[in-house]
N, C-alpha and C positions, 0 to 999 in steps of 0.2 A: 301312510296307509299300511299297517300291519298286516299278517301275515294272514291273522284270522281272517279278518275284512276280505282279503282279497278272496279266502276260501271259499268264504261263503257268497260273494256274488258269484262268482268262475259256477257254483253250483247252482243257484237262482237263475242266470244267466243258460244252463242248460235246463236247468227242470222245468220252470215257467212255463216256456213254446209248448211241453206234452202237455201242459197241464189247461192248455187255450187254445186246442188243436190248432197249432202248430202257428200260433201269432204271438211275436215279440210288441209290448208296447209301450213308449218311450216317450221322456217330457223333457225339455232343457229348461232350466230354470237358474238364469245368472245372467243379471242389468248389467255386468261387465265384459262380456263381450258382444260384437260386431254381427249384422247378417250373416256375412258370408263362412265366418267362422263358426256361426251355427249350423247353417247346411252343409260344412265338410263334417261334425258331427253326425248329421243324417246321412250325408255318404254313407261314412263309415259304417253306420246299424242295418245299410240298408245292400254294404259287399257281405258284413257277416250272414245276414240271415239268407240271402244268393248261395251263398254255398254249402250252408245248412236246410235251404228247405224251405226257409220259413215267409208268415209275411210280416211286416213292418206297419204298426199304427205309430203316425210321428204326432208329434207335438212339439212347439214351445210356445211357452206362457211368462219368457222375461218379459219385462214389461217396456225396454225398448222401444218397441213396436207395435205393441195394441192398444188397439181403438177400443174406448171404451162402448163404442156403440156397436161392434164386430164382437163375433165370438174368442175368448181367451185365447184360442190357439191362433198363435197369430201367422202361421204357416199354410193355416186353409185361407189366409186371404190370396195367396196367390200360386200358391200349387195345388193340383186334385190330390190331398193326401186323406186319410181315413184317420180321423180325429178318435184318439182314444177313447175318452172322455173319463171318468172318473176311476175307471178301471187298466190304471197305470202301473205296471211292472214296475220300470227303472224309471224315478223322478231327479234328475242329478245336477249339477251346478258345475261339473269335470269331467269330461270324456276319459278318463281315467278312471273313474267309479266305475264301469260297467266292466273293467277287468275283460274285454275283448281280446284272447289271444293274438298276437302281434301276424302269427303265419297266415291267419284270415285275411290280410290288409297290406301285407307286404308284398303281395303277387299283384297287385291291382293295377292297370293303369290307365292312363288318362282319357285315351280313345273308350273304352271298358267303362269305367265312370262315365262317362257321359253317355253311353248308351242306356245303362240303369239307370242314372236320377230320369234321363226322360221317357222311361216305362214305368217308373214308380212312382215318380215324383213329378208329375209334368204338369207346364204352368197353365194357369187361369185361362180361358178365354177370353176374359177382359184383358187380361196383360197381354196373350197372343195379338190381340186387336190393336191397343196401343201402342203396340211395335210396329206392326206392320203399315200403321197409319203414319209414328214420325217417318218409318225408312221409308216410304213412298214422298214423304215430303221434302224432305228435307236429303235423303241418301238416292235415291234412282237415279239413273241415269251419269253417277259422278264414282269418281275412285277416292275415297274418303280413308283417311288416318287417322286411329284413334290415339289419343294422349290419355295419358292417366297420369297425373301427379298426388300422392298420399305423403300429408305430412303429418303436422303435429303428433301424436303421440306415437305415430310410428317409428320413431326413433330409436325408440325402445327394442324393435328388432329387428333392426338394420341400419346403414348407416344414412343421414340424409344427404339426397341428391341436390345437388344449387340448380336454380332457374335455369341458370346458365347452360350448365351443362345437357339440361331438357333443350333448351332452345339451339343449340352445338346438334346433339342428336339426330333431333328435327330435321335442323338444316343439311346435316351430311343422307339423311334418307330423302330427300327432295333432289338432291342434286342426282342422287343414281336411280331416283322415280320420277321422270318429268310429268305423269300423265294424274298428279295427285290433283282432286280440284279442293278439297277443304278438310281441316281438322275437327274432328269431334271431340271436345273434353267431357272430360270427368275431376273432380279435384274436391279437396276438402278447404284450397285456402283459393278465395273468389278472387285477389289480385291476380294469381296466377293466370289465368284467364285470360285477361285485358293485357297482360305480358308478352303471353305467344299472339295475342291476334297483334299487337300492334310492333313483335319481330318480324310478321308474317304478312303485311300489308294485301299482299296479291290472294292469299286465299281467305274462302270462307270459313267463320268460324263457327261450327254446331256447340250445343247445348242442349240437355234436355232440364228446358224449365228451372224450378227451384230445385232439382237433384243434386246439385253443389255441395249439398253437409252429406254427402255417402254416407259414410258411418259412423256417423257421430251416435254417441252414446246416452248425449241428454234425451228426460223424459219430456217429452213435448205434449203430452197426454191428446186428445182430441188429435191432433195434427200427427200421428205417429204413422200412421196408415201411409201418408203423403210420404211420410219420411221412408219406411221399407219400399214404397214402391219407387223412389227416385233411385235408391241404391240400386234395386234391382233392375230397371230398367237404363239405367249407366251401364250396369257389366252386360246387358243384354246385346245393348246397341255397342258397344266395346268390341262384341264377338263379331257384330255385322258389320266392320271395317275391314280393311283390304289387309292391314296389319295396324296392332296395336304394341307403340312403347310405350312403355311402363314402369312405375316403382311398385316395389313389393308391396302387394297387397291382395287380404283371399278378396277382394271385391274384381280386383280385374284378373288376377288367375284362376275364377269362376268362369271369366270369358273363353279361355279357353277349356272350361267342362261343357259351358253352352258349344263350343265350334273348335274341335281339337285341332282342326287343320288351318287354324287362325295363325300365320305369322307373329311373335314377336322380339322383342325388343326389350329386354330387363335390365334397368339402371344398375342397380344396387340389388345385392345377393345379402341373404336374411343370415346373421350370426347363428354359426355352427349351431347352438341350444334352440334357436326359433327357425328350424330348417323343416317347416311342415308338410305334408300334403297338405293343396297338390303341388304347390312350390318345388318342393323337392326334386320331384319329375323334369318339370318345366326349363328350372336352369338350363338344361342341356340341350335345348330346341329353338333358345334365343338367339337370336342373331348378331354376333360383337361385331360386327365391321362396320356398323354407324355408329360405334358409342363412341367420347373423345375417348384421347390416350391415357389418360388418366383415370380413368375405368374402364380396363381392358378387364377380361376373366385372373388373368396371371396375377393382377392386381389385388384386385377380389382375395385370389385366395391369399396372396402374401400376408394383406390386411388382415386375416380373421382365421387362420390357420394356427 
C-alpha cells in the first residue's frame, strides 16, 4: 500500500462523514475470513466513528454466510445494524484499506468494546430468544464450563494445542471446582467432542446442534445462514458459562466482548505477527494455574519471542 493510497483514503476517511451528515458507511467483502474476524472489523469502524462523532452503516456481503433467500448483508441477519445499501463509502476486502489511524483504537478496551457493539450493534431478537431458550434448557440451574477447541487451519496463527492437554486442563479445573455439573463445547473437529465427554464420564456434555463447523470458510450456499448462526450462538453460549478455556480463536475471544467479566482459560498464545484484538487484551486475564506445565505463559513466551 503506497503512500498515495494511503493519502487518499486518510482524506475520504475524513471528508465523506461531512459530506453524509456525519455517517460513515461500510461493506467487508473477502470469502477468506471468519465471522468473528468480521465483527472485530466492525468493532473497529464503530470505536473510530465513537470518538469522532459519527454513525456507522455496516455491512458484509462475503459470501460466507449469505442466504441467498436473505438480504446481501449478511449482518442484518442477526444484529439491529443500518444496512448501507448501495450508497457505500469504504467497500474493502483488509481492514488496512480504511487507513484508520492506530491512536483511535489503541486506547480501547474490552469492557468499552463490549459496551458499544451492544448499543450499536445489538443482536436479533430471534437470536436473543434462541439463547435464552437453550440456557433455560439446557444451562439453569447448573454451573456449566465452556470448552473451545479450534483447529485446523488455525495453526497458522498459533501453535496447536493436543487433546491431551485440553483434557489435562479440564481436569486440573474440576479438581479446584467441585460444584461444575457439565461442559458446553464448541469445536471445529467433531471427534473432539466424543474425547472430552468419554474423559469426563460423570458430567454432562452440551452442544449446540450442528454449530460444530464455527468457522469454517466453505460456501455452503442455501445452508449459510445455519452456518453464521451456529458460530454465533457458540461464542454466545461460550460467554454464558461459569468460565471458558479455550484456544485462540476471535470466535470465543468474542465471548468475552459478549460478557467481559467471563473467566478464562487460554491454551495457546497467537505468534507475535497474529497478536490481534481482542486477543491481545485477553492474554493478561487468563488464568495459568490449570494449564499443564508445559504451557505455562514463561513458556509461551520463550517459544515465540
Amino acid at each position: 500500500m503506497n503512500w498515495r493510497y494511503r493519502a487518499y483514503q486518510s482524506t475520504k476517511l475524513y471528508v465523506m462523514p461531512l459530506l453524509r451528515g456525519r455517517i460513515l458507511s461500510f461493506e467487508i467483502h473477502n470469502p477468506y475470513i471468519g465471522f468473528f474476524a468480521q465483527l472485530t472489523w466492525c468493532a473497529s469502524v464503530l470505536e473510530y466513528c465513537k470518538q469522532r462523532g459519527l454513525t456507522a452503516h455496516l455491512s458484509s456481503t462475503s459470501p460466507n454466510y449469505g442466504d441467498p433467500a436473505r438480504s446481501a448483508n449478511w449482518l442484518s441477519y442477526f444484529f439491529e445494524v443500518v444496512d448501507p445499501g448501495p450508497r457505500v463509502d469504504f467497500r474493502i476486502s483488509q481492514m488496512s484499506e480504511l487507513c484508520i489511524p492506530l491512536k483511535y483504537l489503541n486506547c480501547r478496551t474490552i469492557e468499552e468494546t463490549s459496551e458499544l457493539v451492544k448499543l450499536r450493534m445489538p443482536l436479533k431478537q430471534e437470536i436473543l430468544s434462541k439463547l435464552e431458550q437453550f440456557c433455560g434448557e439446557h444451562f439453569a440451574g447448573k454451573t456449566i464450563v465452556g470448552v473451545h477447541f479450534r483447529g485446523n487451519d488455525k495453526i497458522e496463527e498459533a501453535p496447536r494445542v493436543s487433546w491431551d492437554s485440553m483434557r489435562e486442563t479440564i481436569a486440573n479445573y474440576l479438581r479446584a471446582n467441585h460444584d461444575v455439573h457439565g461442559l458446553f463445547i464448541a469445536t471445529d473437529e467433531l471427534p473432539f467432542r466424543a474425547y472430552i465427554a468419554d474423559s469426563f464420564p460423570g458430567l454432562e456434555v452440551i452442544s449446540y446442534g450442528r454449530s460444530l463447523a464455527t468457522d469454517s470458510k466453505a460456501d455452503l450456499g442455501g445452508s449459510n445462514y445455519a452456518k453464521g448462526e451456529g458460530a454465533l450462538m457458540d461464542c454466545l453460549l461460550l460467554s454464558r458459562c461459569s468460565a471458558a478455556i479455550r484456544t485462540t480463536s476471535f470466535l470465543s475471544a468474542w465471548a468475552s466482548i459478549f460478557n467481559p467479566k467471563l473467566p478464562i482459560v487460554l491454551m495457546n498464545r497467537p505468534y507475535p505477527q497474529k497478536l490481534w484484538f481482542p486477543e491481545s487484551l485477553l492474554i493478561s486475564k487468563s488464568m495459568s494455574e490449570y494449564l499443564p506445565a508445559a504451557l505455562l505463559p514463561n513458556r509461551f513466551h520463550r517459544m515465540h519471542v
